[in-house]
C-alpha positions as CSV (number, residue, x, y, z in Angstrom):
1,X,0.0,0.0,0.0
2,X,1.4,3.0,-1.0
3,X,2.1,6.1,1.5
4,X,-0.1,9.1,2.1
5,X,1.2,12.3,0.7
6,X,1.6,13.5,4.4
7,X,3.9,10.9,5.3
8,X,6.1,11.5,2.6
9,X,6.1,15.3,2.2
10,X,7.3,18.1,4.4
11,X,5.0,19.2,7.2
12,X,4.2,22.4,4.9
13,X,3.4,19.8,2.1
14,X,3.8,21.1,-1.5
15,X,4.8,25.0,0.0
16,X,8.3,25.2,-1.1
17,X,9.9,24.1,-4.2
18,X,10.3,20.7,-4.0
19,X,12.2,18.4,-7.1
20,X,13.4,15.4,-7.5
21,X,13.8,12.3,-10.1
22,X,11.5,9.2,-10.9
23,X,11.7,6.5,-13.8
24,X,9.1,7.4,-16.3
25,X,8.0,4.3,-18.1
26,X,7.6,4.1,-21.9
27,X,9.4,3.6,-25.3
28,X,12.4,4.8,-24.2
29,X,11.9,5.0,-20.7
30,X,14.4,6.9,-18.6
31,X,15.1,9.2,-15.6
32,X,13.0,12.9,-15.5
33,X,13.9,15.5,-13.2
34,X,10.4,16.2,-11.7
35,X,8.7,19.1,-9.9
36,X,6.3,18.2,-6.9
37,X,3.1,21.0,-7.1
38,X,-0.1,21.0,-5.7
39,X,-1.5,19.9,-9.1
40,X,0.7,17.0,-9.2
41,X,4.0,15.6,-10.6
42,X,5.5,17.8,-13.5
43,X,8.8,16.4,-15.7
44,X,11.1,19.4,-16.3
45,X,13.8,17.1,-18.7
46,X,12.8,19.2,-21.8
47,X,14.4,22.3,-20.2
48,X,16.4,20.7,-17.4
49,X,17.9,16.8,-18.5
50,X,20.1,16.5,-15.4
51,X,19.6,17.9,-12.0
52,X,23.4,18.5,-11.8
53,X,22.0,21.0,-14.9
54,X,19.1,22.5,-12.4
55,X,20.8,22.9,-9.7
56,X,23.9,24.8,-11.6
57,X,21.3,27.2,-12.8
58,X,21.7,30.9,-11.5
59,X,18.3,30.3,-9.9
60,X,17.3,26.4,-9.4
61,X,14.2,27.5,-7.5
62,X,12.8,29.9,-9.5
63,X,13.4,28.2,-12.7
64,X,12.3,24.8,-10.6
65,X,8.8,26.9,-10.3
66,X,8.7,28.6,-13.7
67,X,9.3,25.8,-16.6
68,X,5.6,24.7,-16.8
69,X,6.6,21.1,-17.9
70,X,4.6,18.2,-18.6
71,X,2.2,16.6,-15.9
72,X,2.5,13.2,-15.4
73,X,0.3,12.6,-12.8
74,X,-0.8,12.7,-9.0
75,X,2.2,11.6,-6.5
76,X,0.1,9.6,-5.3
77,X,0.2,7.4,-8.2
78,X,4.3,8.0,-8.7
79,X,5.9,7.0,-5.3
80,X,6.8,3.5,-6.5
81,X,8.9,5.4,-9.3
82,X,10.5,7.8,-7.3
83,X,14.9,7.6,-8.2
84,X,17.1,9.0,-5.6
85,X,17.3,13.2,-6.3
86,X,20.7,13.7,-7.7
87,X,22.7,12.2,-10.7
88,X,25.2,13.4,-12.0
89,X,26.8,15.2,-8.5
90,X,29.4,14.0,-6.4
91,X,28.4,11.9,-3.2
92,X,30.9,13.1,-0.2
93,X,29.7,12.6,3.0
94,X,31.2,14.7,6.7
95,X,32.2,12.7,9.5
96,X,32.7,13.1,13.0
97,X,30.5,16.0,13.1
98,X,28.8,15.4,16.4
99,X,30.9,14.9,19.6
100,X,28.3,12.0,20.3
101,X,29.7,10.4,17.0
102,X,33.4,11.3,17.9
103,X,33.0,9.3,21.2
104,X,31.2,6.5,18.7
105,X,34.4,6.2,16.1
106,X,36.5,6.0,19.0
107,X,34.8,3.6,20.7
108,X,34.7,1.4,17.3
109,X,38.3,2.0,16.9
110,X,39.6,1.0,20.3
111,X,37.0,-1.9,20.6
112,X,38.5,-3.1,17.2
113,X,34.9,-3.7,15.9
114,X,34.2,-5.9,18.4
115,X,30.0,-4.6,19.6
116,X,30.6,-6.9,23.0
117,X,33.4,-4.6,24.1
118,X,31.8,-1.6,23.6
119,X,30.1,-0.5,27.1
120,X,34.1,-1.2,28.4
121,X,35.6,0.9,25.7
122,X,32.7,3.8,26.7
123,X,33.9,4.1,30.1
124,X,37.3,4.0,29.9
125,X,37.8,6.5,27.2
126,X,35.7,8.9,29.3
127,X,38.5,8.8,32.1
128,X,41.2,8.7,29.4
129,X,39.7,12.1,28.0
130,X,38.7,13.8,30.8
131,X,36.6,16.4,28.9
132,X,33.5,17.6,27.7
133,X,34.7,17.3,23.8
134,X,31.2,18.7,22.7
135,X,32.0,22.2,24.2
136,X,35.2,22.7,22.4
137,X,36.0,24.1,19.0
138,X,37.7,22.1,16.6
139,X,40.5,24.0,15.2
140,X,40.3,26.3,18.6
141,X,43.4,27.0,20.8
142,X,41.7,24.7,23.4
143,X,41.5,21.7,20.8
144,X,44.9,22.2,20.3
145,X,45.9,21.8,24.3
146,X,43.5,18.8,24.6
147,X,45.5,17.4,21.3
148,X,49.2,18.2,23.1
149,X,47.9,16.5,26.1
150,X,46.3,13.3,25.0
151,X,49.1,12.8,22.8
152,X,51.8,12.9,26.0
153,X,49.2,10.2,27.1
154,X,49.2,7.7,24.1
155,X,45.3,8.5,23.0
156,X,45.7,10.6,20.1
157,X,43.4,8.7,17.2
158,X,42.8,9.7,13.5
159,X,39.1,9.9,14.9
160,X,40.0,12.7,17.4
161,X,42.1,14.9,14.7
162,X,38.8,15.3,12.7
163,X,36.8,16.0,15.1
164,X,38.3,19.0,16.9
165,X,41.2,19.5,14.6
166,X,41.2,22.0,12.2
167,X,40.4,19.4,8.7
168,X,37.0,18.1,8.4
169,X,36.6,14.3,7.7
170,X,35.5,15.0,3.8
171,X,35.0,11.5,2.1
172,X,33.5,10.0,-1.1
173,X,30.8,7.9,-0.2
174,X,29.3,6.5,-3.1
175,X,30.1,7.2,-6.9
176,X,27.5,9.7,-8.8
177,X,24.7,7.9,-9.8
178,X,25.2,4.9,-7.4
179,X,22.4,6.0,-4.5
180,X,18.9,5.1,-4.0
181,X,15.9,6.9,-3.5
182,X,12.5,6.7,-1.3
183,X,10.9,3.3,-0.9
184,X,14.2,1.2,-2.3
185,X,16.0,-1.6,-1.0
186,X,19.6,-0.2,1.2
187,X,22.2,-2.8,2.0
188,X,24.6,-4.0,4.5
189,X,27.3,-6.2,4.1
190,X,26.8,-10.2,4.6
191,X,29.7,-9.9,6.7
192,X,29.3,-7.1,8.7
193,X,27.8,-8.1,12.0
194,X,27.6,-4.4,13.8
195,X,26.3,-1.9,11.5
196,X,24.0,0.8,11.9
197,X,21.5,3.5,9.9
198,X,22.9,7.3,9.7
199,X,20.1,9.7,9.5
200,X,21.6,13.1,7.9
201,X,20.5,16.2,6.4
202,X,22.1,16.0,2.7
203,X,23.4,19.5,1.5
204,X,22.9,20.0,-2.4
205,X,26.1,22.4,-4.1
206,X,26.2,23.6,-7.1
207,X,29.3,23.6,-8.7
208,X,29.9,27.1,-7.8
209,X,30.0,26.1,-3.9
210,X,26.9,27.3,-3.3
211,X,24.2,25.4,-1.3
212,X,21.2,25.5,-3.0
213,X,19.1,23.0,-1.1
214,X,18.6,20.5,1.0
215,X,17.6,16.6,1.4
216,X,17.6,13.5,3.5
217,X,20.1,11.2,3.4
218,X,21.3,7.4,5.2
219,X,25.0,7.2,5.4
220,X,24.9,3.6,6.4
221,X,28.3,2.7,8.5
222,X,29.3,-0.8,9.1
223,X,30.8,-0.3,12.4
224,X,32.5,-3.9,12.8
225,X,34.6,-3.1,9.5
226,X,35.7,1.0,10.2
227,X,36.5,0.1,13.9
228,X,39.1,-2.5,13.0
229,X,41.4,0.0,10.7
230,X,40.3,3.7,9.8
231,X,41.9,2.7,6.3
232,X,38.6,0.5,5.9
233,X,36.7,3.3,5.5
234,X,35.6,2.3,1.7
235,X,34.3,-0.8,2.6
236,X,32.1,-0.1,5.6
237,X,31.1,2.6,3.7
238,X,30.9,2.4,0.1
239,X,29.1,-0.7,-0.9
240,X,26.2,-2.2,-3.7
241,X,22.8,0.4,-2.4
242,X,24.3,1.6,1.1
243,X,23.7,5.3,0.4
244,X,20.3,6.4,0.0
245,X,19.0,10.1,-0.5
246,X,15.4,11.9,-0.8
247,X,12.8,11.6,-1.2
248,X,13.2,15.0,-2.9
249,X,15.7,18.3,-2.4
250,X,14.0,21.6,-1.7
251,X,15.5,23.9,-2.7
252,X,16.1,27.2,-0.8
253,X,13.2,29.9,-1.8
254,X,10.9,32.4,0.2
255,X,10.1,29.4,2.4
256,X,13.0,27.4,2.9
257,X,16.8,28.8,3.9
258,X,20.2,28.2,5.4
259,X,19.4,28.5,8.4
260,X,16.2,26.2,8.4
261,X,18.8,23.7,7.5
262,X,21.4,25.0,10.2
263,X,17.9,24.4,13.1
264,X,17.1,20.6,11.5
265,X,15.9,18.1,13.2
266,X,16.2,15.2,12.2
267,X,13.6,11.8,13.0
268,X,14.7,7.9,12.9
269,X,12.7,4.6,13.4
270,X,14.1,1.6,12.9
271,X,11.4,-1.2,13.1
272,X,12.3,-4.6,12.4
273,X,10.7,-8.1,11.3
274,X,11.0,-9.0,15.5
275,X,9.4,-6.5,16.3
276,X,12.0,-4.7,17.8
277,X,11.6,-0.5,17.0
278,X,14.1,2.1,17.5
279,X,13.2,5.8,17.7
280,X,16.0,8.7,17.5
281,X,16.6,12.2,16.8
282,X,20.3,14.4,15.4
283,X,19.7,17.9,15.8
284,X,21.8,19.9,13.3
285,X,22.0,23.0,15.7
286,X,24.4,20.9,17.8
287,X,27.1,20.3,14.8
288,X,30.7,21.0,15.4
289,X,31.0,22.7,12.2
290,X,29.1,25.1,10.0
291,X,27.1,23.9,7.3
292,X,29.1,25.9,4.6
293,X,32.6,25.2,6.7
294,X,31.9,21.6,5.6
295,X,31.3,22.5,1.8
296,X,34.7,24.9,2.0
297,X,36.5,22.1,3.0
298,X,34.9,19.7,0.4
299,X,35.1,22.1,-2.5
300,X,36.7,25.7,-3.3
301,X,40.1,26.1,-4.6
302,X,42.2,23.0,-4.5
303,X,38.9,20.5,-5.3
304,X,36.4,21.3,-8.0
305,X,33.0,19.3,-8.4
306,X,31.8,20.7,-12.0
307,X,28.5,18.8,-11.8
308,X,28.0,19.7,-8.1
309,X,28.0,18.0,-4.7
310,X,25.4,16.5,-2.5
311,X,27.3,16.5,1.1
312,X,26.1,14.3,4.0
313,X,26.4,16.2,7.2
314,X,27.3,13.4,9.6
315,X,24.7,12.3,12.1
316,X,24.2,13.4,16.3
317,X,22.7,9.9,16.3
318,X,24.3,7.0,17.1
319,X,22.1,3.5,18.6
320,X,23.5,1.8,21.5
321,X,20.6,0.2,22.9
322,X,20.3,-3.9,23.0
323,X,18.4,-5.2,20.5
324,X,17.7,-8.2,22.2
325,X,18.1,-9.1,26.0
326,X,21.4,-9.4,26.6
327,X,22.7,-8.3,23.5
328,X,25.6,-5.7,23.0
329,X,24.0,-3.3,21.0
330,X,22.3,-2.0,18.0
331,X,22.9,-3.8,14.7
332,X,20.7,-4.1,11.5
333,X,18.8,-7.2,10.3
334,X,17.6,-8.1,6.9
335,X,13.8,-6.6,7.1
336,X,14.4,-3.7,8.9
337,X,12.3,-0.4,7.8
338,X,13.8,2.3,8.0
339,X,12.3,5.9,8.2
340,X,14.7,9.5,7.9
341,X,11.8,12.1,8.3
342,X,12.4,16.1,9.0
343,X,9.5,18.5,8.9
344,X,10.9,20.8,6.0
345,X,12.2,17.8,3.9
346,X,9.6,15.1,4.4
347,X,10.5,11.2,5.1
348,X,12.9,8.6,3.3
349,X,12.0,5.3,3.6
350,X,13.8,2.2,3.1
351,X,14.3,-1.5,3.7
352,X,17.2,-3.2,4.8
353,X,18.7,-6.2,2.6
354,X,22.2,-7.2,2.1
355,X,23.8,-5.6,-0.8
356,X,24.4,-8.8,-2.5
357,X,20.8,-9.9,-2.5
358,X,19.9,-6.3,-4.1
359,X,20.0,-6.0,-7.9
360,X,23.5,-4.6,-8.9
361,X,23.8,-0.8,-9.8
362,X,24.2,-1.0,-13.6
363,X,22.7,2.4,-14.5
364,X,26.0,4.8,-14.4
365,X,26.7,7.7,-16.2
366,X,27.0,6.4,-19.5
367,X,23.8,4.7,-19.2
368,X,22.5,8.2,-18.6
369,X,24.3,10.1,-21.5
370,X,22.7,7.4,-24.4
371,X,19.4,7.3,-22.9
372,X,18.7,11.2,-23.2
373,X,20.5,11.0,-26.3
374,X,17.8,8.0,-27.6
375,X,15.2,10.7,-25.8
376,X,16.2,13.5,-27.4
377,X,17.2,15.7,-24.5
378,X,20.8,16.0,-25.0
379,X,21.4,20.1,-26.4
């Protein structure tokens, strides 16, 4: 059964300027880069083909809201089409953003991805640090003091550079093209027993550097693999369907701005096939770093994204709690449903599989290029 409209859309429903992409089915089929509207679903490809081309406009909003395009039909009728909201843009993703999700890599790291060590690990890296890491600056002369002194005590980590040194963790987290959108399959690793969703508010840059918009995103981390080397990084993160991002971007306009994104909250449930449910919130006011500090350090003059950038901000949220009696923590299981909502941007919602039981990605770039060629909406 499909969704209502409320429980996908933002709280303000169809108020802002919302876009996106679905599969429209016919001889060819193909991607469209779609406008949401009261009156329905409208495909914009005839004056937009990409949304790397939309949101590289001078004003993606405005001409978002002015091409008239085609209707297709009622979202009601489209969900089940629905393609994640970006193509041809880089996927980079912020981590260590939170101090909550500081205290989480280090945790990972020093339990060497073992889950059943990880209450231990908790306890004895809050003596070892002695400080309140979410009250200090990263970069900041204090950072720098806390730095010189845990280093004279052996716990300096890679972890703890990025999140209160000066360099943002920056990372690739999926190729362009490679994520999913609302309502798809997102996998985990078969071999990955500690892994966990990453609710984030997805910043959309235009090539420029400029953040037009916003979306949801799930940066899913296998924990197991990143806490046994930092190096492993690729592989707990950067897997067949383990980035997902919608359902749509809205783009900043009369109703929707910077700072709405800088005040975010951000909802999680997890509920599984045993029943088990997990509720959470990451609140973006409580980010170590600015919003556009992030996309400075991801773009500007010594990296270049000519099609854009969609930047995961890194997540406040990270699940400890036993998912069964006894159990040492939070880890997914094939059948979980998964649900990212945040009033402005509306809800993503996925299910969990592992990524080797999902279809391969086989739809790239290329892909892309000939089938708007065979369409006719390559200029």
């Amino acid at each position: 059964m499909p969704p209502s409209l409320s429980e996908i859309l933002p709280e303000d429903g169809t108020a802002g300027t919302l876009v996106g992409r679905l599969w429209r089915k016919g001889k060819p089929a193909g991607p469209a880069v779609i406008a949401v509207r009261t009156e329905g679903v409208f495909d914009l490809s005839a004056t937009v083909p990409t949304m790397a081309d939309l949101c590289n406009a001078p004003d993606p909003a405005g001409l978002a809201r002015n091409s008239p395009g085609e209707r297709i039909g009622p979202l009601q009728d489209l969900v089940g089409d629905l393609l994640a909201p970006i193509d041809l843009q880089a996927i980079k993703a912020a981590g260590v953003t939170f101090a909550v999700s500081l205290l989480e890599r280090l945790i990972e790291e020093h339990a060497k991805g073992d889950p059943g060590r990880a209450e231990q690990v908790r306890g004895e890296l809050n003596t070892i640090i002695g400080a309140d890491v979410s009250t200090i600056k990263p970069g900041s002369p204090e950072a720098d003091a806390l730095k010189k002194t845990l280093m004279a005590r052996g716990a300096w980590s890679p972890y703890l550079e990025v999140g209160i040194g000066p360099y943002a963790e920056i990372f690739t987290k999926a190729p362009p093209m490679a994520a999913v959108g609302y309502g798809a399959e997102i996998g985990i690793r078969s071999d990955s027993d500690w892994n966990n969703p990453e609710p984030e508010v997805t910043l959309i840059v235009s090539a420029k550097g400029q953040i037009v918009g916003a979306t949801l995103g799930n940066d899913v981390n296998l924990r197991d693999i990143e806490g046994r080397s930092a190096l492993l990084l690729g592989i707990a993160k950067d897997n067949n369907a383990s980035c997902a991002i919608g359902p749509f971007i809205r783009l900043f306009d009369s109703t929707f701005a910077l700072d709405d994104v800088r005040q975010a909250k951000v909802e999680l449930e997890v509920t599984g096939p045993d029943q088990f449910r997990l509720r959470g919130q990451s609140d973006l006011s409580k980010i170590s770093r600015d919003p556009t500090d992030l996309v400075r350090q991801a773009m500007g003059g010594a990296h270049q994204y000519p099609d854009g950038m969609a930047l995961m901000t890194g997540t406040l949220f990270a699940p400890t709690e036993p998912r069964k009696p006894g159990g040492t923590g939070f880890t997914h299981m094939v059948g979980d449903l998964v649900s990212i909502r945040s009033p402005k941007l509306g809800t993503l919602t996925n299910k969990v599989n592992h990524c080797d039981k999902i279809p391969p990605w086989t739809f790239g770039t290329t892909a892309l290029m000939r089938n708007l060629a065979a369409r006719g909406l390559l200029r």
